[in-house]
C-alpha positions as CSV (number, residue, x, y, z in Angstrom):
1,X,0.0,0.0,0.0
2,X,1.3,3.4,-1.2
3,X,1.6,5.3,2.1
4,X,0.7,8.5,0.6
5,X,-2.9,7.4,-0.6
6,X,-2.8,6.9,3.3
7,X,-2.9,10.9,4.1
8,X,-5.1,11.3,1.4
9,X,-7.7,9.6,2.6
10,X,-7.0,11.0,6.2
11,X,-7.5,14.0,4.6
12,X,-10.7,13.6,2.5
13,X,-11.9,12.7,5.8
14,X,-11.8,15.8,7.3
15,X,-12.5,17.6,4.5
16,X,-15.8,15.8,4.2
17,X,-16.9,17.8,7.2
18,X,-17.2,20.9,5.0
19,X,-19.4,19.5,2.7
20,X,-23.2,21.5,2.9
21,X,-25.7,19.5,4.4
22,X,-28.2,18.3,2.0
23,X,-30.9,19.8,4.8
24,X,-29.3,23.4,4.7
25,X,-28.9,23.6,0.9
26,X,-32.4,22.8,1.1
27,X,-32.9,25.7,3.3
28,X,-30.9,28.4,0.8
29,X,-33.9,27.3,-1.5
30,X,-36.2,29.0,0.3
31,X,-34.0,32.1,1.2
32,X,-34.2,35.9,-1.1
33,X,-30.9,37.0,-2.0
34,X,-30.1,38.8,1.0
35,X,-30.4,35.9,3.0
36,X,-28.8,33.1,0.5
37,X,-25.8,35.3,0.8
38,X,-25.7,35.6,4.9
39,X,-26.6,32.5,5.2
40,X,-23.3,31.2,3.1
41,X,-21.7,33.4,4.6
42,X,-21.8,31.3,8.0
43,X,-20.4,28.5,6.5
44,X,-16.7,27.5,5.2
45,X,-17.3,29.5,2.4
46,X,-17.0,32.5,4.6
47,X,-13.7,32.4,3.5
48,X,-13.9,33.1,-0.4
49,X,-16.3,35.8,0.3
50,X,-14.1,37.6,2.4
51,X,-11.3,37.4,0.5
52,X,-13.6,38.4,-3.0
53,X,-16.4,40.6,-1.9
54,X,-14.3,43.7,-2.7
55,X,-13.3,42.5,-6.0
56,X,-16.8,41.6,-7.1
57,X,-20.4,42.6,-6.5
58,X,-23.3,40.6,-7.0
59,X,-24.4,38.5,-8.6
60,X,-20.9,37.8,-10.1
61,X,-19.8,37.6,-6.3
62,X,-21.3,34.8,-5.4
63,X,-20.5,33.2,-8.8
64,X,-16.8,33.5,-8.1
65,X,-17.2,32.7,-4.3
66,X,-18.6,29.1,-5.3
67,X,-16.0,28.5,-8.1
68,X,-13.3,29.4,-5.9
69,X,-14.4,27.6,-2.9
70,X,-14.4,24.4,-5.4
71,X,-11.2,24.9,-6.3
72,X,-9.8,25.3,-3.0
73,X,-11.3,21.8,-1.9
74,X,-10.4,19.8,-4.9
75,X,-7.2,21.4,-4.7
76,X,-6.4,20.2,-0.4
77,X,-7.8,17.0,-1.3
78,X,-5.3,16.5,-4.3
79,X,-2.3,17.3,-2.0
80,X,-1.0,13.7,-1.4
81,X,-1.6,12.0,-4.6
82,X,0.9,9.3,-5.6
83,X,3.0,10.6,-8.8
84,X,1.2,7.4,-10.6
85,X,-2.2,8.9,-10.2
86,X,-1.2,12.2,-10.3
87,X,-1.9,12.2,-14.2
88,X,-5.4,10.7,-14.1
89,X,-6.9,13.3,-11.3
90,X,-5.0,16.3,-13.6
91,X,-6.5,14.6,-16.4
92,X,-10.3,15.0,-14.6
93,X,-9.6,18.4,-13.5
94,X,-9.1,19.8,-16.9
95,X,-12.7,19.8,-17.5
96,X,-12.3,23.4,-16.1
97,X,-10.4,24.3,-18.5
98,X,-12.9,23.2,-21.4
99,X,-15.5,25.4,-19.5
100,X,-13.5,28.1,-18.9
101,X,-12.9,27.7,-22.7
102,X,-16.4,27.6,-23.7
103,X,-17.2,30.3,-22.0
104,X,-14.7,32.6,-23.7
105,X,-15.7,31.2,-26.9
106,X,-19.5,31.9,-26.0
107,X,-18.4,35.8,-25.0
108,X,-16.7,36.4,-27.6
109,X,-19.2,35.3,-30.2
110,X,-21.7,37.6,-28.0
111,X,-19.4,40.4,-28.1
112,X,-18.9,40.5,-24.5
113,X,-15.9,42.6,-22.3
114,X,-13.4,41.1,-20.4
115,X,-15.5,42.2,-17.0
116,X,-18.7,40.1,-18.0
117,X,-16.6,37.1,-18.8
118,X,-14.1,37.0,-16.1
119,X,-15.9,36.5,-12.9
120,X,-17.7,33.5,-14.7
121,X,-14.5,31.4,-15.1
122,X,-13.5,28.8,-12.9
123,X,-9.7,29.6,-12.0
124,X,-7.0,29.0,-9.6
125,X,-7.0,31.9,-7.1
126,X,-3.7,32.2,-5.3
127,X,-3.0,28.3,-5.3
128,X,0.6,27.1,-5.4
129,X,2.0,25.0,-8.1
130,X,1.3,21.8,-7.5
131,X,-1.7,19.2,-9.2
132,X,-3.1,22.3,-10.6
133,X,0.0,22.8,-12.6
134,X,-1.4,21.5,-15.4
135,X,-4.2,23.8,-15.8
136,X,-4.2,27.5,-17.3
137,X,-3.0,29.8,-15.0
138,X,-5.1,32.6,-14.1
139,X,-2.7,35.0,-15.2
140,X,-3.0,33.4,-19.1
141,X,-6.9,33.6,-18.4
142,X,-5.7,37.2,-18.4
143,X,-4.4,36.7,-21.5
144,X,-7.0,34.5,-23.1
145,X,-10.1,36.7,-22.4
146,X,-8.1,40.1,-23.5
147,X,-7.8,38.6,-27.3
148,X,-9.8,40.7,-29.3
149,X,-11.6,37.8,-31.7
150,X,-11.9,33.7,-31.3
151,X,-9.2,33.6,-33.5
152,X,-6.9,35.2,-31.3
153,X,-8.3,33.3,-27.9
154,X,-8.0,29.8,-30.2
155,X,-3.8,30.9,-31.8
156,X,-3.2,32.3,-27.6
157,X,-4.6,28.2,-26.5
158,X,-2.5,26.3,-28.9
159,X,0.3,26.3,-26.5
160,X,-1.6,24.9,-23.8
161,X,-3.0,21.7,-26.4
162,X,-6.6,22.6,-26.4
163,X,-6.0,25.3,-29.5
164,X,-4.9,22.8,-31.6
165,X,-8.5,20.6,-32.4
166,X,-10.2,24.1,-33.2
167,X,-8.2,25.2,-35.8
168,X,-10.1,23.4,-38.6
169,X,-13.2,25.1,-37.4
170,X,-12.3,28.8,-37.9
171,X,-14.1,29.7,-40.7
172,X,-16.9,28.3,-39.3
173,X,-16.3,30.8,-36.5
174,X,-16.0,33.2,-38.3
175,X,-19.1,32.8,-40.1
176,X,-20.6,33.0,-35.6
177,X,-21.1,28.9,-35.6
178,X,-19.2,27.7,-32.8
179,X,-20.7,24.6,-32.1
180,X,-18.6,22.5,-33.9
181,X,-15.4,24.1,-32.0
182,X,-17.4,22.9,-28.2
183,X,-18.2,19.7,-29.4
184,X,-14.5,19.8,-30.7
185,X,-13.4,20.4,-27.0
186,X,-15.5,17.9,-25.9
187,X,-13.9,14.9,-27.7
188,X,-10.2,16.3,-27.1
189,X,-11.5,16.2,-23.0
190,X,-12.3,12.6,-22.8
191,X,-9.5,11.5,-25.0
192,X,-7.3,12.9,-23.2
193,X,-8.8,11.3,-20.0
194,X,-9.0,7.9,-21.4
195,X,-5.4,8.1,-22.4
196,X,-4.6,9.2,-18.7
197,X,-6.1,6.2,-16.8
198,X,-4.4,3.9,-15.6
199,X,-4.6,0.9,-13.3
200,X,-2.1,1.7,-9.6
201,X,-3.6,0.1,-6.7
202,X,-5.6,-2.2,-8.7
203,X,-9.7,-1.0,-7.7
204,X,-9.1,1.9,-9.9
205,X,-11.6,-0.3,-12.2
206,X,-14.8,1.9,-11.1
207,X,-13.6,4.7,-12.2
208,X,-12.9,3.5,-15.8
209,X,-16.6,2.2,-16.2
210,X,-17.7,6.2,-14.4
211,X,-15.6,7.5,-17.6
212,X,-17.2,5.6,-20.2
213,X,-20.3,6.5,-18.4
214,X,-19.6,10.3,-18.7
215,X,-18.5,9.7,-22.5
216,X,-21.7,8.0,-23.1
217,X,-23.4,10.7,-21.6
218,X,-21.7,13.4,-23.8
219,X,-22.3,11.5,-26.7
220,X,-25.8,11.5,-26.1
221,X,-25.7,15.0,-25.8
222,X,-24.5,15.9,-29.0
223,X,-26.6,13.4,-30.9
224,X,-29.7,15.6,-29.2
225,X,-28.1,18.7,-30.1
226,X,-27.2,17.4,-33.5
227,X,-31.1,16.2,-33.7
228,X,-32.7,19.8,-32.4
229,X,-30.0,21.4,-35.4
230,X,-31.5,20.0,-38.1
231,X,-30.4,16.6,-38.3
232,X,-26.7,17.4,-38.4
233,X,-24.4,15.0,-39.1
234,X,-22.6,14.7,-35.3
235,X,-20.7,11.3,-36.3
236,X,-17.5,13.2,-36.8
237,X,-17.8,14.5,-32.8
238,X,-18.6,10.9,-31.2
239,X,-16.3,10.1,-28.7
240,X,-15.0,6.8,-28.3
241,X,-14.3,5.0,-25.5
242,X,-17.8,4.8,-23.7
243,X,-19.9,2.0,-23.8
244,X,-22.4,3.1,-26.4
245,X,-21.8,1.8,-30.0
246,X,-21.3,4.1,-32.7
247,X,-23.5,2.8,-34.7
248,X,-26.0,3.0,-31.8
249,X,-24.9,6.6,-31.6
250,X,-25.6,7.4,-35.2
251,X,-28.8,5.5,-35.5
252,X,-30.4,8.2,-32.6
253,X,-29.0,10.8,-34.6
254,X,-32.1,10.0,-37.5
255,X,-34.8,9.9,-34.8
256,X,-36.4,12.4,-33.2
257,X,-35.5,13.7,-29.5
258,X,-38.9,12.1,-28.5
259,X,-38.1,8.7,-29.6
260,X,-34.5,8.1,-27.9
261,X,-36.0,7.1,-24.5
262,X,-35.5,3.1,-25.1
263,X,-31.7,3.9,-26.3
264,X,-30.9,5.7,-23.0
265,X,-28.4,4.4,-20.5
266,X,-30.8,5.1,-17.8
267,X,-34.8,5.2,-17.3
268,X,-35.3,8.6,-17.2
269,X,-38.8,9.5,-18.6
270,X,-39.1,12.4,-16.1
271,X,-36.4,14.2,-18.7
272,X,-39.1,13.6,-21.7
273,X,-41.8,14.1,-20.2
274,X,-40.6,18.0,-19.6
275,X,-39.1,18.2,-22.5
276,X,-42.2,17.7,-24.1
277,X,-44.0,20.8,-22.4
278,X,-39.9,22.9,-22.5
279,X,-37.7,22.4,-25.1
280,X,-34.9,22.2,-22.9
281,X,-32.1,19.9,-23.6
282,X,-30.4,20.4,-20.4
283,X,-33.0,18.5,-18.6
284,X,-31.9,15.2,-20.3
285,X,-28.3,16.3,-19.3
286,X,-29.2,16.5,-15.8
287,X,-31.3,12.8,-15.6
288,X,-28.5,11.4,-16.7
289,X,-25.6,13.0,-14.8
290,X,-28.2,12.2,-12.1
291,X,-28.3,8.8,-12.6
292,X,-24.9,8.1,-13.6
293,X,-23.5,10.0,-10.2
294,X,-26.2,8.2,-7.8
295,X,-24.4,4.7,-8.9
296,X,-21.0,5.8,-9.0
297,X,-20.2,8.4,-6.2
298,X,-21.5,6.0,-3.4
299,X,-19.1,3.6,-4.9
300,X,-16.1,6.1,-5.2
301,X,-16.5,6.7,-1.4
302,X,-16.5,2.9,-0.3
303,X,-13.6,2.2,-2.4
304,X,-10.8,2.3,-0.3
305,X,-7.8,4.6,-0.7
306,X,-7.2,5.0,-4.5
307,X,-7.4,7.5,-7.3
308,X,-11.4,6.8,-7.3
309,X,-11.5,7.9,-4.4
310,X,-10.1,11.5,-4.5
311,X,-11.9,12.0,-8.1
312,X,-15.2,10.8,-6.5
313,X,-14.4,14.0,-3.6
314,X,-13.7,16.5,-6.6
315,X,-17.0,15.5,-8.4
316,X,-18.8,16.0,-4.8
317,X,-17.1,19.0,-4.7
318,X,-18.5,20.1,-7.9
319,X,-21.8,18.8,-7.4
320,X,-22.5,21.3,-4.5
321,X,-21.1,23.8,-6.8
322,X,-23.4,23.3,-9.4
323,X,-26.5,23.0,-6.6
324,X,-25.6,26.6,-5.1
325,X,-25.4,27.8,-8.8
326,X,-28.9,26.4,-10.1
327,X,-30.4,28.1,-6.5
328,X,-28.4,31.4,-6.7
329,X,-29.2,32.1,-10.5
330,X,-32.7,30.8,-10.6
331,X,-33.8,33.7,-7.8
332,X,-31.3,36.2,-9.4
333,X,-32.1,35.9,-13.0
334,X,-35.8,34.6,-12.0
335,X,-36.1,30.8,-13.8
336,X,-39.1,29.2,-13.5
337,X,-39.1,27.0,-10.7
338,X,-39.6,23.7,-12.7
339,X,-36.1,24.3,-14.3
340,X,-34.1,25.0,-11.2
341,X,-35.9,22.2,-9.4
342,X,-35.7,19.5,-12.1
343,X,-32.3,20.6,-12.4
344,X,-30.5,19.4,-8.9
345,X,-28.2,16.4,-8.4
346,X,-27.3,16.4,-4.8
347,X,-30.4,15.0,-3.0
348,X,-30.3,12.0,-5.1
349,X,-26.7,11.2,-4.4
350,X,-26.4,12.1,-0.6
């Protein structure tokens, strides 16, 4: 046994302590603004709003607060990783990077300044180098976001890996379709994650089969995407590696979104049945993150000291993220309350 999975696990431990209560996230629900933030505020993520509420005002404060009080958990819990598993657990972090990505790519396309982008990325604030090392640095963030065009955030990237796979879609962006360039992030995510894993301990096996499950899950995603565009042809974007066939894949791609329930991975005909009265894809996103988390985080937890373990902490870490998120923007921005609701993960996997 690799004695430094030991204090890792000693310290997920502790760290588990700061973890919201289902029962008070519950609480923030039925909170006004005013009180969601005071409320947070007597919590541990008292610290991030201290250290930000001069920066920021709301409601991009509490949108940097949550982000950066991720960050700081996923990073404590990554600080004793063996070298041998440090390259799977970077590999699962950089899926803050492709947001942070998208959502430059989504500004610029809108036309938005550097302040209505920045406090909506998901960055390393005043963390060491260490396991974050691999990700962009906040000062290239800088960098990224002050690029005048998508072609100048996409040639700035190149350096960093994720540039490279959107090159061949420029003129498409050029023409304001970026779709193809997300999608193109997307596959160069989970590729890169497959290529990462590896077996250490030997019960690392979970968290191959929770991979395939998020590929799957993307590549459902982009055959409903592909479906409400038209029809488009999404078979160059399929990921492989999960355990959907291609030619499963492409066969939903000539159906219609209605008709994809008995392909799905999961039973989740609460996802259609709003779809059918809200054309919103994300609630098929949600069912089956849902789904896929309530069978696999348990797991992570009870799986003794390995690299599942510490990625199942960062994705719980994440999860409250997205919970205070889907609350904090459905009162600020005033979503129905069907979305928010139907939106939430945590009370099905606590």
């Amino acid at each position: 046994m690799d004695s430094t999975y030991t204090g890792a696990y000693g310290r997920l431990k502790g760290l588990r302590q700061e973890f919201l209560s289902l029962g008070f996230i519950e609480q923030l629900e039925q909170k006004d603004i005013d009180e969601f933030v005071k409320a947070l505020s007597a919590t541990g993520y008292r610290k991030e709003i201290d250290e930000l509420s001069a920066l920021y005002k709301e409601p991009d404060l509490l949108e940097v607060v949550i982000n950066a009080h991720m960050m700081r958990m996923s990073r404590n819990s990554a600080f004793a990783i063996p070298p041998l598993a440090r390259n799977i657990v970077a590999a699962f972090i950089g899926r803050y990077d492709i947001e942070n990505i998208k959502t430059i790519l989504s500004s610029k396309k809108l036309g938005y300044g550097v302040e209505q982008t920045e406090a909506f990325l998901t960055v390393q604030r005043n963390v060491p180098v260490g396991i974050f090392a691999g990700l962009i640095s906040r000062e290239d963030y800088t960098g990224i976001v002050a690029q005048k065009d998508i072609e100048g955030v996409v040639n700035y990237i190149v350096r960093f890996g994720y540039g490279t796979p959107l090159l061949k879609h420029l003129d498409e962006a050029r023409k304001g379709d970026i779709s193809n360039m997300l999608m193109a992030l997307d596959l160069y995510y989970y590729t890169r994650l497959l290529d990462a894993f590896r077996f250490y301990v030997g019960n690392e096996g979970i968290l191959l089969s929770f991979i395939k499950g998020l590929i799957d899950i993307r590549n459902i995603m982009t055959v409903i995407k592909g479906i409400e565009l038209g029809g488009k042809d999404v078979k160059g974007f399929i990921i492989k590696g999960g355990d959907m066939q291609e030619s499963r894949l492409v066969e939903m791609s000539q159906k219609k979104v209605e008709a994809l329930a008995q392909y799905m991975p999961f039973k989740i005909d609460d996802a259609f049945e709003l779809y059918k009265g809200d054309q919103f894809a994300s609630y098929f996103e949600a069912a089956l993150r849902r789904e896929l988390y309530k069978k696999y985080l348990k797991l992570f937890n009870e799986s003794g000291i390995s690299a599942a373990q510490i990625v199942g902490f960062m994705l719980r870490s994440e999860i409250e993220r997205d919970e205070l998120r889907r609350i904090w923007m459905g009162k600020y921005y005033k979503v129905s309350k069907e979305r928010i609701e139907h939106m939430g993960i945590l009370k099905y996997v606590v």
